[in-house]
N, CA, C and O of each residue as an XYZ file, in Angstrom:
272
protein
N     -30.903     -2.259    -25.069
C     -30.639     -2.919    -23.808
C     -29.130     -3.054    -23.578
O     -28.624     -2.773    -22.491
N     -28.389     -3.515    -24.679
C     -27.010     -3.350    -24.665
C     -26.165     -2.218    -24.116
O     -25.398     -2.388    -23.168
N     -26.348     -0.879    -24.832
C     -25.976      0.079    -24.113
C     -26.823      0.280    -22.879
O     -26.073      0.628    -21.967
N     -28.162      0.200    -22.449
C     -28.292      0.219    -20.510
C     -27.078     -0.400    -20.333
O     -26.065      0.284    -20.192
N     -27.036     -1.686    -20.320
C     -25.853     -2.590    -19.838
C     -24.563     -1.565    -19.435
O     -24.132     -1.095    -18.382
N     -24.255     -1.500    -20.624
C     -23.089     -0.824    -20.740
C     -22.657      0.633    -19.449
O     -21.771      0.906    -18.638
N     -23.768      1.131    -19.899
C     -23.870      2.568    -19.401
C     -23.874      1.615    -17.520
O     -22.820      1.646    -16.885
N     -24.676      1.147    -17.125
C     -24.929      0.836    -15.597
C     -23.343     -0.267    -15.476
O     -23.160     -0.489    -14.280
N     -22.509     -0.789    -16.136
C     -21.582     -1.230    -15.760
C     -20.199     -0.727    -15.400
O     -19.332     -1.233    -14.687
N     -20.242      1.003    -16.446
C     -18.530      1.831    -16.468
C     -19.313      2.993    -14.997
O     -18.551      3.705    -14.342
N     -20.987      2.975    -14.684
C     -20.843      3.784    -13.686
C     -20.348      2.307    -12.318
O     -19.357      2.304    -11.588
N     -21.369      1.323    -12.401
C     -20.794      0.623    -11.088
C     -18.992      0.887    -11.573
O     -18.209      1.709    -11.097
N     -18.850      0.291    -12.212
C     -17.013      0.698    -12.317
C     -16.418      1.747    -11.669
O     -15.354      1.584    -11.072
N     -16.954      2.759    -11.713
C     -16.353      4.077    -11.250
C     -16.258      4.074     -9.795
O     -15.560      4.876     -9.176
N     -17.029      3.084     -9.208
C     -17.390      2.854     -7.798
C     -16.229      1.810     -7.071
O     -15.654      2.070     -6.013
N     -16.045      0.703     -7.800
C     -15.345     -0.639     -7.966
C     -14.728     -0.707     -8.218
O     -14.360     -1.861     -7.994
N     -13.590      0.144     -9.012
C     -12.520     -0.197     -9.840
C     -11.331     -0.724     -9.356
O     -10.642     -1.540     -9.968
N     -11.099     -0.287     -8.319
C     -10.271     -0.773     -6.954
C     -10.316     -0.909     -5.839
O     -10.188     -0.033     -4.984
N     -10.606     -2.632     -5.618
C     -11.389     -2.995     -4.503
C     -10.298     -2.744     -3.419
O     -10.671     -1.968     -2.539
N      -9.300     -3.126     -3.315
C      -8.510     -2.616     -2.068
C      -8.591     -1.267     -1.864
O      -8.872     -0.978     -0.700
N      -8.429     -0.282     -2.660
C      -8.631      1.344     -1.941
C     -10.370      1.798     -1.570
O     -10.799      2.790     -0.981
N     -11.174      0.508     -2.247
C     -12.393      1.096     -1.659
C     -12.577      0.539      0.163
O     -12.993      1.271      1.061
N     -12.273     -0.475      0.278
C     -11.807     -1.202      1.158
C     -11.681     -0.710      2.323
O     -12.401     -0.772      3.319
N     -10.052      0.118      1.981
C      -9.068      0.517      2.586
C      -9.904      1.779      3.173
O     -10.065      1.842      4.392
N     -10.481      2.865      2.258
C     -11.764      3.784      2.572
C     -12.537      3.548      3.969
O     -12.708      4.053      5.078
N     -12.866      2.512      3.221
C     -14.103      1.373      4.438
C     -13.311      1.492      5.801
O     -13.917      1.900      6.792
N     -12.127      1.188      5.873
C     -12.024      0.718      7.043
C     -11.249      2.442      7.612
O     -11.032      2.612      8.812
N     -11.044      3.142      6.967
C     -10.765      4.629      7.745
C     -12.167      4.864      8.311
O     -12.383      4.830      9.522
N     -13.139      5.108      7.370
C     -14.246      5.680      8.133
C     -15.052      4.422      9.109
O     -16.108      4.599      9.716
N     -14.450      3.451      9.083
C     -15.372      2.958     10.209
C     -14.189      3.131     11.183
O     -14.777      3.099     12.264
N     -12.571      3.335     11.524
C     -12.248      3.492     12.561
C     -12.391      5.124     13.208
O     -11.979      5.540     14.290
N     -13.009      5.739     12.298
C     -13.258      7.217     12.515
C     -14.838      6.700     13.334
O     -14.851      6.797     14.561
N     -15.873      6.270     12.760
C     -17.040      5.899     13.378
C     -16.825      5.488     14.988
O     -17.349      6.092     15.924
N     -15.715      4.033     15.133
C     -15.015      4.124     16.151
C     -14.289      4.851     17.188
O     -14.255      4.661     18.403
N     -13.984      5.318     16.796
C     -13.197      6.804     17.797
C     -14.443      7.594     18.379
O     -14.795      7.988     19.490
N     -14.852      7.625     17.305
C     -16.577      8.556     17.881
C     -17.420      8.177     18.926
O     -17.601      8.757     19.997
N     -18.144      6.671     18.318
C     -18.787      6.138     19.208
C     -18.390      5.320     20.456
O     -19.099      5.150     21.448
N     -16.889      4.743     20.207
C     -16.536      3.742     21.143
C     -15.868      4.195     22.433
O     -15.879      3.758     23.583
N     -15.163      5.441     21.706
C     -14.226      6.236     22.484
C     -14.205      7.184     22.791
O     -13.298      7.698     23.445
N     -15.255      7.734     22.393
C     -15.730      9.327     22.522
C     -14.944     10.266     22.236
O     -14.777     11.229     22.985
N     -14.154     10.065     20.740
C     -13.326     11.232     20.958
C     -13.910     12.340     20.276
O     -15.036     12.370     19.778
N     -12.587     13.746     20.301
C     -13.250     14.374     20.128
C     -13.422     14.517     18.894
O     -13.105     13.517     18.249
N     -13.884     15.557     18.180
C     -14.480     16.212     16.221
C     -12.988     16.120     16.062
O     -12.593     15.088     15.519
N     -11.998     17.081     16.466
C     -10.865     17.203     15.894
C     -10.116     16.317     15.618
O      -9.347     16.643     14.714
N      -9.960     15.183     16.039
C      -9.373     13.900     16.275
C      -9.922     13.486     15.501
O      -9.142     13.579     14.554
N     -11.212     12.826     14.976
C     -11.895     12.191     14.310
C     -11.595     13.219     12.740
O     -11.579     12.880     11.557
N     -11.464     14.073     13.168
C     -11.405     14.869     11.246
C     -10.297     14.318     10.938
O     -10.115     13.510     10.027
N      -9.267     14.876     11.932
C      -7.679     14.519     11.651
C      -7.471     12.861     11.045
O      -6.843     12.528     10.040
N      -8.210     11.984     12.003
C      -7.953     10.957     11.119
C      -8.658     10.693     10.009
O      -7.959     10.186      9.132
N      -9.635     10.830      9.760
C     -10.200     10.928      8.345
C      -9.524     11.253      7.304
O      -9.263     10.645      6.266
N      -9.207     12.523      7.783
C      -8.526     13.195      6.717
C      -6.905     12.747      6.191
O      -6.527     12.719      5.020
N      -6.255     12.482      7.165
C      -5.191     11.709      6.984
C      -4.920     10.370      6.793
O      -3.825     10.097      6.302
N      -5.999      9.099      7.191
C      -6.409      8.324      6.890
C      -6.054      8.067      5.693
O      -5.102      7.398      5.293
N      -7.514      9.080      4.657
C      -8.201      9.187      3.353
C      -6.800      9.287      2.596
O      -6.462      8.535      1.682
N      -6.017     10.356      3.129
C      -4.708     10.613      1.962
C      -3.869      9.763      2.034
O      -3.142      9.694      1.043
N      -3.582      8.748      3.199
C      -2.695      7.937      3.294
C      -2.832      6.771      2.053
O      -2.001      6.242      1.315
N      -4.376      6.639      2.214
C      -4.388      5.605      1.719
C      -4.711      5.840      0.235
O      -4.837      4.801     -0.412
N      -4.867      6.967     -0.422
C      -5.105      7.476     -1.651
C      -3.076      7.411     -2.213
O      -2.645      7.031     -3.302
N      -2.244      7.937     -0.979
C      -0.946      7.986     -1.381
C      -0.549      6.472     -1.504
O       0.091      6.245     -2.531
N      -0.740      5.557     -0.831
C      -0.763      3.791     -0.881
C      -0.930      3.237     -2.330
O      -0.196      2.651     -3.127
N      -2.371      3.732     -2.318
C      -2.815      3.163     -3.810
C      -1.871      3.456     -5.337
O      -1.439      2.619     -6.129
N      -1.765      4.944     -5.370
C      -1.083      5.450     -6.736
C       0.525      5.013     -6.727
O       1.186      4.920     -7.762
N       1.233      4.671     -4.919
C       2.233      4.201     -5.167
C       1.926      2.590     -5.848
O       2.692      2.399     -6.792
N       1.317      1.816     -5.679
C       1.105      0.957     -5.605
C       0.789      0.545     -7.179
O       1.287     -0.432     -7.739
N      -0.409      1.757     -7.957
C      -0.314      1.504     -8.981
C       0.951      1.616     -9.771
O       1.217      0.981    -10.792
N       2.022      2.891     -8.907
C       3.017      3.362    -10.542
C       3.538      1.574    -10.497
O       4.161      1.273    -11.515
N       3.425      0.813     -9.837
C       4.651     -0.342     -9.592
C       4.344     -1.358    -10.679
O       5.133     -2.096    -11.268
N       2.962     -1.232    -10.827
C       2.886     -2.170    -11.667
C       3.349     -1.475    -13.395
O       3.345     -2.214    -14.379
């Protein structure tokens, strides 16, 4: 039972490990969801921010980690 434990805690981990960049995730694709539904924009627009979004905030995080 110990190792279940174990094993179901380093996968939630892999998910969790950093709640601000999962977060931060969260809130690209729901302003991408936004653009879509609220505003009708178009695919290209909506990729573009996704996609730049996603790296912004992937580039945020690792600066963020070297600091500590």
């Amino acid at each position: 039972m110990t190792l279940l434990r174990l094993i179901v805690r380093e996968f939630v981990g892999l998910f969790v490990d950093d709640e601000k960049l999962a977060l931060s995730i969260l809130a690209v694709v729901g302003a991408c969801w936004l653009l879509v539904h609220a505003i009708h924009g178009s695919a290209f627009s909506t990729g573009l921010l996704l996609v730049l979004g996603c790296v912004g905030v992937l580039i945020a995080s690792v600066l963020q980690g070297a600091r500590r």
